[in-house]
C-alpha positions in Angstrom: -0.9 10.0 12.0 2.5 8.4 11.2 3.5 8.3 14.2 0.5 6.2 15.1 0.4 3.8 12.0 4.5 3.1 12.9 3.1 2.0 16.7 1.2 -0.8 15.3 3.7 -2.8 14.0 3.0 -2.9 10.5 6.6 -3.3 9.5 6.5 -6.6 11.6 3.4 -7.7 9.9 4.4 -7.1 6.3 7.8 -9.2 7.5 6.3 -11.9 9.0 4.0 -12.2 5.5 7.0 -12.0 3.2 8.4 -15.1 5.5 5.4 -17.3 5.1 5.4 -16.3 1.3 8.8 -17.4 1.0 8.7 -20.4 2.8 5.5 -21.5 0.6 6.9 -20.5 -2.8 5.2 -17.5 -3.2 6.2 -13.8 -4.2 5.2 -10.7 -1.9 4.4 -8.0 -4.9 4.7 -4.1 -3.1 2.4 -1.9 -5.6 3.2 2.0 -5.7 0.4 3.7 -4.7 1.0 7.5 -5.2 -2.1 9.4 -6.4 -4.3 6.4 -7.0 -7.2 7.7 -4.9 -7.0 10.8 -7.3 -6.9 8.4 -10.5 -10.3 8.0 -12.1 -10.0 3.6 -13.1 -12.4 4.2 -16.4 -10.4 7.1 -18.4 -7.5 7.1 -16.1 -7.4 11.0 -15.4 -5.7 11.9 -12.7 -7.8 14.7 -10.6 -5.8 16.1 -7.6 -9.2 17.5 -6.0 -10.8 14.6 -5.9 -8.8 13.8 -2.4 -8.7 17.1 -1.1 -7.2 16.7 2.8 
């Protein structure tokens, strides 16, 4: 699956936004996402079978 997202140029996407951010004063923000689809948003408890693969 790697291996497939790298083919579709992502990288060159995410540059070319960052460019047109810069060049219109605005700030490209890169959130960590780590374990967020296991994080419950209301109590914020962190359940690692909620994303079972």
């Amino acid at each position: 699956m790697n291996r497939a997202i790298l083919n579709k140029g992502w990288y060159a996407l995410e540059h070319r936004t960052d460019e047109k951010q810069a060049r219109h004063g605005h700030l490209h923000v890169v959130a960590k996402t780590p374990g967020t689809s296991a994080t419950f948003v209301e109590c914020v408890h962190v359940d690692v079978y909620s994303r079972e693969s």
